[in-house]
RODO-2510 file (C-alpha; in nm, 4 decimals, decimal comma):
residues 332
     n   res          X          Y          Z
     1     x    -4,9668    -2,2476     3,2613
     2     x    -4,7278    -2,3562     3,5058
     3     x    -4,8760    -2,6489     3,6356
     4     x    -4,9169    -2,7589     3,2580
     5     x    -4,6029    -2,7234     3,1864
     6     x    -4,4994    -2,9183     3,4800
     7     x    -4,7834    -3,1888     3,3922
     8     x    -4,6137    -3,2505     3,0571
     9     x    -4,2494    -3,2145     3,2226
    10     x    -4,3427    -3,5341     3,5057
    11     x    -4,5761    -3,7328     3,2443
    12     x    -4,4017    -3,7509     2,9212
    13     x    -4,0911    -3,5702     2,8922
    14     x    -3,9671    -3,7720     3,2288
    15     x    -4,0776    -4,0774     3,1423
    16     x    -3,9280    -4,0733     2,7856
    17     x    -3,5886    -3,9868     2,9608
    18     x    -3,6056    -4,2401     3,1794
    19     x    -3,6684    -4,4860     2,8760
    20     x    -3,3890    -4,3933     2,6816
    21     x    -3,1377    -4,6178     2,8764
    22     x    -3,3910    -4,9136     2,8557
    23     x    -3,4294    -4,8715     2,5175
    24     x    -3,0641    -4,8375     2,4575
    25     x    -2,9225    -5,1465     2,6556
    26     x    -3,2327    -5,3765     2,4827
    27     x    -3,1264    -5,2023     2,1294
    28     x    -3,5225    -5,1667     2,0686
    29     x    -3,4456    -4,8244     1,8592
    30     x    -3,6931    -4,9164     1,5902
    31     x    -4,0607    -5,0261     1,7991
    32     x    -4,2130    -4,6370     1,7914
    33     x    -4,3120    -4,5124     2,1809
    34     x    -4,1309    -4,7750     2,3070
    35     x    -3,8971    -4,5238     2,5261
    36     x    -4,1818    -4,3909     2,6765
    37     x    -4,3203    -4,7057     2,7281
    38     x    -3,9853    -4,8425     2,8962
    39     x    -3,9559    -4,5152     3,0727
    40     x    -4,3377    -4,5222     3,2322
    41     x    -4,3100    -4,8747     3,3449
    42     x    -3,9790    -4,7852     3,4869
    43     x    -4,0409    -4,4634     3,6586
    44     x    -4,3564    -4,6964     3,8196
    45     x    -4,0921    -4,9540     3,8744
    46     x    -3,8557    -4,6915     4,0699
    47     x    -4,0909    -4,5195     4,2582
    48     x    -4,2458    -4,8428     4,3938
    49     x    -3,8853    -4,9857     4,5111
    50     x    -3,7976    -4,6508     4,6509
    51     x    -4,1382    -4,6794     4,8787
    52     x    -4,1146    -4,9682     5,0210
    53     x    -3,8273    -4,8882     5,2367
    54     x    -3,9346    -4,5675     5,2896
    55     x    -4,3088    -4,5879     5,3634
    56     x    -4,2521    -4,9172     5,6141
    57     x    -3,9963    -4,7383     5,8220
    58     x    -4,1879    -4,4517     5,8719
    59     x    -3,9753    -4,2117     5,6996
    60     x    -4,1208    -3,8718     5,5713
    61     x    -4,3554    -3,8186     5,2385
    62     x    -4,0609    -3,5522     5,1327
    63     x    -3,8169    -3,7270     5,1522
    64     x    -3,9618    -3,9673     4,9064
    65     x    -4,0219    -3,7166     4,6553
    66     x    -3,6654    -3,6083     4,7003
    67     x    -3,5125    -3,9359     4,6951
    68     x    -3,7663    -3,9770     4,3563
    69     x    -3,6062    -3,6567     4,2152
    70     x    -3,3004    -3,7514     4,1993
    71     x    -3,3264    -4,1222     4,1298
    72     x    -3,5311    -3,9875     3,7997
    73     x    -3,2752    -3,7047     3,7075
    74     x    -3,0024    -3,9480     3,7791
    75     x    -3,1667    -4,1997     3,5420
    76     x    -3,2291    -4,0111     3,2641
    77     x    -2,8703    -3,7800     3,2663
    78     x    -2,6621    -4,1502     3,2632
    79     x    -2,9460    -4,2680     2,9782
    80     x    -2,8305    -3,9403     2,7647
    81     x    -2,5226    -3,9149     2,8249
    82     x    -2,4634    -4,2722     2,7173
    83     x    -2,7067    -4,3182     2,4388
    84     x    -2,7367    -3,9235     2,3124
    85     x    -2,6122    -4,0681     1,9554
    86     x    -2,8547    -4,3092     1,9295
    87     x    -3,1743    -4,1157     2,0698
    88     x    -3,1508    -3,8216     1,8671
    89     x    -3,1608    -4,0575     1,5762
    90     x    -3,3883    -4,2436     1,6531
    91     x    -3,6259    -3,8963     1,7374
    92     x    -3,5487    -3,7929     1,3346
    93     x    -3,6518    -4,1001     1,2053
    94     x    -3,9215    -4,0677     1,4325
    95     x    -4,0809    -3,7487     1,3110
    96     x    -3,9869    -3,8285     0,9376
    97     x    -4,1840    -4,1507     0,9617
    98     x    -4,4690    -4,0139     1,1302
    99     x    -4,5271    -3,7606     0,8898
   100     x    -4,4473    -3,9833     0,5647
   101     x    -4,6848    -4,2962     0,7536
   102     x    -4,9654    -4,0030     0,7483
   103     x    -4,9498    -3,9064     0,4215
   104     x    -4,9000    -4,2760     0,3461
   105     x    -5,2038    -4,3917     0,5180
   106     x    -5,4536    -4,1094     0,5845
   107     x    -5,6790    -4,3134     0,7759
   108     x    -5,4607    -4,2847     1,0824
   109     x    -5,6490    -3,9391     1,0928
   110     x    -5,9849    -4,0602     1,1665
   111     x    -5,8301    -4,2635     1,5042
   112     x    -5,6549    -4,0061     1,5632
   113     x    -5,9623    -3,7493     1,5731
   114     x    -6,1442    -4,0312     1,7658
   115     x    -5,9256    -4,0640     2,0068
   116     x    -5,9052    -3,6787     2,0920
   117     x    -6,2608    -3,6775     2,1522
   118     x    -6,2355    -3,9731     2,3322
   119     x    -5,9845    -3,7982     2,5603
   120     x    -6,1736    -3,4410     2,5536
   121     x    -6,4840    -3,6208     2,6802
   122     x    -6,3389    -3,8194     2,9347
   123     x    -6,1558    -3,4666     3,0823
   124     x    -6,4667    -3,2691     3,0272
   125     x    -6,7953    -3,4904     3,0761
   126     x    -6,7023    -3,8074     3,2227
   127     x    -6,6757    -3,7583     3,6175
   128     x    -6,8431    -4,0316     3,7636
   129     x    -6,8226    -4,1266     4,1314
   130     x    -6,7896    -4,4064     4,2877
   131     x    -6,7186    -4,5242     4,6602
   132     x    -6,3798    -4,6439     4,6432
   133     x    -6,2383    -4,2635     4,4998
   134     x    -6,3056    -4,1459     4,8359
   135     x    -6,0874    -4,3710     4,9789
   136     x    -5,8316    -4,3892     4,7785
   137     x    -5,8087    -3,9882     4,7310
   138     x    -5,8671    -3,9448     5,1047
   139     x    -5,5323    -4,2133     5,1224
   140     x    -5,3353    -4,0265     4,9109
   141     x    -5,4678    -3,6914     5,0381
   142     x    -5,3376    -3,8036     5,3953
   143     x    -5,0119    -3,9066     5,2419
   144     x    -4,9096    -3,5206     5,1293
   145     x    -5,0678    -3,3642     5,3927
   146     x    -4,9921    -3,5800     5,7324
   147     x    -4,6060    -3,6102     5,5304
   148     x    -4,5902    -3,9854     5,6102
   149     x    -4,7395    -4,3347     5,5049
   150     x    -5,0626    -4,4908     5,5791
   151     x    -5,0278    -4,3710     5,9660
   152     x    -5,4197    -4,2325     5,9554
   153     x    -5,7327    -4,3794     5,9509
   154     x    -5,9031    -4,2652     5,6308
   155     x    -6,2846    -4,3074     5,7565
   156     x    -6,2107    -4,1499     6,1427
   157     x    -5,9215    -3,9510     6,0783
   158     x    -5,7210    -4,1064     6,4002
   159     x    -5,3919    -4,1759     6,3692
   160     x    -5,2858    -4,5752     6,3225
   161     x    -5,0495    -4,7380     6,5663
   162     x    -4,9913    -5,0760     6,7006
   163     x    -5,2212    -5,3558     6,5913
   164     x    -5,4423    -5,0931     6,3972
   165     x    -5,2449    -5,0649     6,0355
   166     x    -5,3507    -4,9659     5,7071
   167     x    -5,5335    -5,2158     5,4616
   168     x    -5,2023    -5,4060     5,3537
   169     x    -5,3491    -5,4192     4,9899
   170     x    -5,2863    -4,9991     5,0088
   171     x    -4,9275    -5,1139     5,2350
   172     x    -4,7875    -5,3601     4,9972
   173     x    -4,8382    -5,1152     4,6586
   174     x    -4,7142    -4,8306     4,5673
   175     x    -4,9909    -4,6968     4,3631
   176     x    -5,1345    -4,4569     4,5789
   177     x    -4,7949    -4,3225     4,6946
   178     x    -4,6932    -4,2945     4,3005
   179     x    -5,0581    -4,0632     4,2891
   180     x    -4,9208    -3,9020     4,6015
   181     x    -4,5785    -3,8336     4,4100
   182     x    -4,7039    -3,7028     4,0747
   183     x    -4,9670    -3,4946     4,2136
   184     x    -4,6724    -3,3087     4,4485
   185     x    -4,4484    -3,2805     4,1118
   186     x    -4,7185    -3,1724     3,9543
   187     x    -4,9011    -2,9289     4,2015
   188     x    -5,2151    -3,0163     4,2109
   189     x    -5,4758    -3,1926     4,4239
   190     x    -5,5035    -3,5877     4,3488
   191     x    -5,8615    -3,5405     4,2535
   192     x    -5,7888    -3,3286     3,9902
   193     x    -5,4570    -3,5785     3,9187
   194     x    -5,6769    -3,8522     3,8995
   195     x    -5,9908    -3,7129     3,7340
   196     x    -5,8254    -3,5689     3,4318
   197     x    -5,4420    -3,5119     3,3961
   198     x    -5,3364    -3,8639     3,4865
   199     x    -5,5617    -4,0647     3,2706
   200     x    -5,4636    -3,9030     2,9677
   201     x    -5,1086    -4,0581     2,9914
   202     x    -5,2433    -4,3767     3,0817
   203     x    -5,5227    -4,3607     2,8034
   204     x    -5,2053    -4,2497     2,5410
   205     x    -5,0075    -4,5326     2,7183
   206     x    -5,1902    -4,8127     2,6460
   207     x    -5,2615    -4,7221     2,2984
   208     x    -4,8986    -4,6982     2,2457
   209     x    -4,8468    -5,0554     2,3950
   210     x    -5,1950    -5,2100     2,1797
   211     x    -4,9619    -5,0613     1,8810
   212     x    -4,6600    -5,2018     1,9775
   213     x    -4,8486    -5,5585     2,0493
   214     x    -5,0348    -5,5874     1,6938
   215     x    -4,6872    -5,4701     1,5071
   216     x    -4,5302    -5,7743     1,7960
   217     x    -4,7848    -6,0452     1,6590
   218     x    -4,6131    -5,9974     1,2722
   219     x    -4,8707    -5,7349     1,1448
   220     x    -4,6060    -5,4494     1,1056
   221     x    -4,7083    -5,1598     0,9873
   222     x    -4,9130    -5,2224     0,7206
   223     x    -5,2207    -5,1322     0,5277
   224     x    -5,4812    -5,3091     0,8161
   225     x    -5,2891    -5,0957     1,1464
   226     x    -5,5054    -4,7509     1,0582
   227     x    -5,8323    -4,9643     1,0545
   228     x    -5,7691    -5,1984     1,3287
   229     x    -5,6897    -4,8633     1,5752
   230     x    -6,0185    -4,7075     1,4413
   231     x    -6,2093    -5,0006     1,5177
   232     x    -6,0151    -5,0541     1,8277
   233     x    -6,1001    -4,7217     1,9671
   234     x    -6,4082    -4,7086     1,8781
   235     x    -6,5121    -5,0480     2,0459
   236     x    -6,3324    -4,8577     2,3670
   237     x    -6,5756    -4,5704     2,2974
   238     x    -6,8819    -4,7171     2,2479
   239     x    -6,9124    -5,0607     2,3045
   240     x    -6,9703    -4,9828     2,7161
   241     x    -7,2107    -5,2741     2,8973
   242     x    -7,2082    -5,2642     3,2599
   243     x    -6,9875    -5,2316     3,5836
   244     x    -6,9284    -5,5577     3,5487
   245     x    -6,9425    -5,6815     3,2041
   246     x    -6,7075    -5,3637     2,9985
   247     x    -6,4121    -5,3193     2,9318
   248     x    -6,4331    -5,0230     2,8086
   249     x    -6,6280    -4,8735     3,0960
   250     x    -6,3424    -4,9614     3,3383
   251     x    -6,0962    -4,7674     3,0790
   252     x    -6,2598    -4,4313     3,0618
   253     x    -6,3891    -4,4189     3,4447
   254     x    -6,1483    -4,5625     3,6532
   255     x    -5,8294    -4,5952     3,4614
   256     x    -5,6458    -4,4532     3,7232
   257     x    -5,7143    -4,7660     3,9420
   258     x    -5,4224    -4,9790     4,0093
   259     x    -5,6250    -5,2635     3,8794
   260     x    -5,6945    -5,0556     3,5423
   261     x    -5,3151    -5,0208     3,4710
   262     x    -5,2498    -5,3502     3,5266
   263     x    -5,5304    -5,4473     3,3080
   264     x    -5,4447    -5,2069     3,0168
   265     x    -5,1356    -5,1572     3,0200
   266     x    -4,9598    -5,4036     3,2440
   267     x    -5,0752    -5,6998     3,1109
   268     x    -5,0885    -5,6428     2,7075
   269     x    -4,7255    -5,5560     2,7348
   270     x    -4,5595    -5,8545     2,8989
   271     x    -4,7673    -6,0240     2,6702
   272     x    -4,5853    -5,8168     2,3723
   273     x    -4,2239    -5,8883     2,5699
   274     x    -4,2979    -6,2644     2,5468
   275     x    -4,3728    -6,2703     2,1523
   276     x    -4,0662    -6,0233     2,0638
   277     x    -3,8131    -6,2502     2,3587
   278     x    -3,4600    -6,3239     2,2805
   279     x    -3,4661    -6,5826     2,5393
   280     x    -3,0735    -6,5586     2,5488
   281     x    -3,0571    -6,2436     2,5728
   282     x    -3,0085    -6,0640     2,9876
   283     x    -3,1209    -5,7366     2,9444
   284     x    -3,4360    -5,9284     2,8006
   285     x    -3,5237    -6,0596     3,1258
   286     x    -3,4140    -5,7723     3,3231
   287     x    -3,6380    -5,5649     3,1124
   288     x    -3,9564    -5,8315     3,2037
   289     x    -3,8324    -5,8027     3,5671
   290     x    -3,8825    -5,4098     3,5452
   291     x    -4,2347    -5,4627     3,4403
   292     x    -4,3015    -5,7378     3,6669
   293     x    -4,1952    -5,5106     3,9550
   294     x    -4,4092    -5,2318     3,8138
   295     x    -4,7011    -5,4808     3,7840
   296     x    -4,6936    -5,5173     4,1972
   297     x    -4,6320    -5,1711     4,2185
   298     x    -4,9626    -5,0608     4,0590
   299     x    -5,1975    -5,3727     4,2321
   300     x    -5,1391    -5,6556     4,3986
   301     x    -5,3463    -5,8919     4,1723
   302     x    -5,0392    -5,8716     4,0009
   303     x    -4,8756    -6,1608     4,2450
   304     x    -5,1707    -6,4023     4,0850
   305     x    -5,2668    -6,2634     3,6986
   306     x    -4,8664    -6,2061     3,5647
   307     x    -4,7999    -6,5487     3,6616
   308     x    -5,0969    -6,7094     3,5194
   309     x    -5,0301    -6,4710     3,1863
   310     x    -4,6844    -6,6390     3,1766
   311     x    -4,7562    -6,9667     3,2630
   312     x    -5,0606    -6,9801     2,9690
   313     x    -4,8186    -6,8058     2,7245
   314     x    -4,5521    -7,1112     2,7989
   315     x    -4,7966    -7,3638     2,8041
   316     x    -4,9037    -7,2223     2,4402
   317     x    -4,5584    -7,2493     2,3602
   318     x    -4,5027    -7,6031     2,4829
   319     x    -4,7983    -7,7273     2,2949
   320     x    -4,7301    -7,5552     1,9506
   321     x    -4,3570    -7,7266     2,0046
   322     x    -4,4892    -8,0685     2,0636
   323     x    -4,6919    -8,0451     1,7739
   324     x    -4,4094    -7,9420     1,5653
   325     x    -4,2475    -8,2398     1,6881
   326     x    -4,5091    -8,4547     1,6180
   327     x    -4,5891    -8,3479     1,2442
   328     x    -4,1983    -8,3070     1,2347
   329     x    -4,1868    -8,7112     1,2808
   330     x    -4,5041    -8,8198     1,1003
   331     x    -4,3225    -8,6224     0,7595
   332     x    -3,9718    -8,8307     0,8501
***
């Protein structure tokens, strides 16, 4: 019971803290999740800026976490404190509009049921193994137990020095020492972090962001959201190919991968940002920033996909403007 209730404590009551002051200085009140969104991505964001220092200088594991601790606490008191008004609020209109959108729009049920089995499976019956879990488990296993960063080999067990170093794709991101962090908060082994607790939130995560992109592209929340989340999910459930080929098998096996979050959850969201952009607006772009610096955090094909995202997104943009132009001056 304890470790549950410190599960739900580090990966949803935390994050929506942390989101509160995000959501407050972009005055996004009315997009539903989007504090816990904000507040993931920037938790992600924190942790990974708090390890580079730390891990490349050698500095303790603990400290870290403690350093984590009260960077998150900090975050979320000076989000309440300043925004307390606001948030509570925004949670009543919340849980009003839930319950009216149900009765509203009963179909929201049958993704709803869909996605709990979806989840209950992928806890329960969906434990498959592959070759890179032992490495990155045994990397975040040496983490918590050696108290220190990416000083051990994880195939020979020997301690790295000198011209021997770590992979720098494990060095340069923070993923594995955000597993390391959340399974020590949590109290429990990173296989079982990995295997079942964590890719629940990430699973809930990115369905909160799909919803936030669809009501983004002008949809709101009309009649078609219910069907397009039951159709949506259950593509996600069933639709799976290959290795290779599926999307969906990549979201309920390996989800916790760097790459995964990127993929799902990274990626569709600074993709929403873009379409809902007040280009004028600072805490706009600072909010982008926070996911961009997430983005690295999680994998570094970050550094190549969020710039090609943007620059296809502007050179969308460019071409729907000349066209404007164009029809713009064959009307005059």
């Amino acid at each position: 019971m304890l470790i549950l209730i410190k599960y739900l404590l580090v990966c949803f009551i935390v994050p929506e803290l942390l989101g509160v002051i995000v959501c407050g200085v972009t005055k996004n009140w009315e997009r539903p999740f989007f504090c816990y969104i904000s507040g993931f991505i920037t938790m992600l964001a924190m942790a990974y800026v708090l390890y580079l220092p730390i891990g490349f200088t050698g500095r303790s594991f603990h400290r870290y976490v403690q350093i984590c601790e009260i960077a998150f606490a900090v975050w979320s008191l000076l989000g309440l404190v300043i925004f307390h008004k606001p948030y509570a609020k925004m949670l009543k209109t919340s849980v009003t509009g839930c319950v009216s959108y149900i009765k509203k729009h009963p179909m929201i049920l049958a993704f709803i049921g869909l996605l709990v089995f979806q989840l209950v499976r992928l806890v329960l019956y969906t434990q498959i193994h592959y070759s890179d879990d032992d490495s990155y488990i045994t990397i975040v296993g040496d983490i918590m137990h050696s108290d220190i960063f990416y000083r051990t080999d994880m195939t020979t067990g020997r301690p790295l020095s000198g011209l021997t170093v770590m992979n720098p794709k494990f060095r340069f991101t923070g993923w594995l020492a955000f597993h390391a962090l959340l399974s020590e908060l949590v109290g429990v082994h990173p296989l079982i972090l990995v295997k079942t607790l964590l890719p629940v939130a990430i699973i809930l995560l990115h369905y909160m962001v799909i919803i936030d992109l669809y009501r983004s592209l002008g949809r709101g929340d009309g009649e078609g959201l219910p069907y397009f989340l039951f159709i949506y999910v259950l593509l996600m459930e069933f639709a799976w190919g290959t290795v290779y080929t599926s999307w969906s098998y990549y979201f309920l096996t390996w989800i916790w991968y760097g790459k995964s979050f990127l993929q799902f959850v990274v990626l569709p969201l600074i993709l929403t940002q873009f379409l809902r952009m007040r280009w004028k607006n600072a805490w706009d772009w600072i909010w982008v920033v926070d996911i961009l610096v997430a983005g690295v955090g999680a994998s570094t094909m970050a550094l190549i996909l969020l710039p090609a995202e943007g620059a296809a997104l502007f050179g969308t943009l460019l071409i729907l403007h000349i066209i404007k132009k164009v029809r713009a001056r064959h009307v005059g």
